[in-house]
N, C-alpha and C positions, 0 to 999 in steps of 0.2 A: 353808159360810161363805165361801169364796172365791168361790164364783159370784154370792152374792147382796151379796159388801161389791164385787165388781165392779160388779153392774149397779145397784145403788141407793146407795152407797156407806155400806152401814151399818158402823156401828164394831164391834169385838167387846165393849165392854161392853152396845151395847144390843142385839146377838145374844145372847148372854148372860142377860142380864133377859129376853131373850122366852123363851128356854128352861128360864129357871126360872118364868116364869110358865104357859108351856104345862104344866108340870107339876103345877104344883098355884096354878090360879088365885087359890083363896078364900085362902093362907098361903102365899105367894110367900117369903117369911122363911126357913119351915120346910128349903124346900131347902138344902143346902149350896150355899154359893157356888163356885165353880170356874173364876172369871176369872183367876187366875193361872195353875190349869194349862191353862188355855185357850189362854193366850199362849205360854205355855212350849211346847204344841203344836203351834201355829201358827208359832211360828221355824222349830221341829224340821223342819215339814214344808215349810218356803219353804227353808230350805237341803238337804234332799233336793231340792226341783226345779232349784234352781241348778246342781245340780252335775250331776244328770241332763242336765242342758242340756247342761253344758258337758265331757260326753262323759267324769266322772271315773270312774261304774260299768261304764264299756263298755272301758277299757281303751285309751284315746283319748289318745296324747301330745300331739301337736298339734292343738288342734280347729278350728283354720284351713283344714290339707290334707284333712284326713279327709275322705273324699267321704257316710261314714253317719254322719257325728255330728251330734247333736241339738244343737249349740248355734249360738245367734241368734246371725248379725255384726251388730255395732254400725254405726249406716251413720253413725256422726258420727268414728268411728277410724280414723286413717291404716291405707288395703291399698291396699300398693303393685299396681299396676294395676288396681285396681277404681273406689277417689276419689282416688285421688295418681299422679303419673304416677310410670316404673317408673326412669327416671334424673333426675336434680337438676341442674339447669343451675349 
């Protein structure tokens, strides 16, 4: 779901509806609906990758210094000596 609400920007209800149509075409009904725990799975696993990111399962204090942590710098956030100079006039 996340590669294809990437590249086409499909929503999860109408991923959803396609998998319960791929299931059974002729009584799309018949399936149990499952878009809520769809969502409910879909948080669970966008805050797994945040925090994967930002170095909380690796045992990662600061994920600034850390030279192997997996987390993005923001390039719009004050670092000093990276977009802000390192003293303040």
């Amino acid at each position: 779901f996340n590669l294809i609400s990437t590249i086409s920007k499909t929503s999860a209800m109408d991923f959803v509806t396609t998998l319960r149509r791929r299931t059974n075409n002729a009584f799309p009904d018949d399936v149990p609906d499952f878009y809520k725990s769809f969502q409910r799975i879909m948080r669970v696993w966008r805050t797994v990758q945040v925090n994967k990111r930002a170095g909380v399962y690796h045992g990662v204090v600061d994920p600034l210094k850390d030279k192997f942590c997996l987390a993005l710098k923001c390039p719009a956030c004050p670092q000093p000596g990276f977009n802000m100079p390192l003293k303040f006039r």
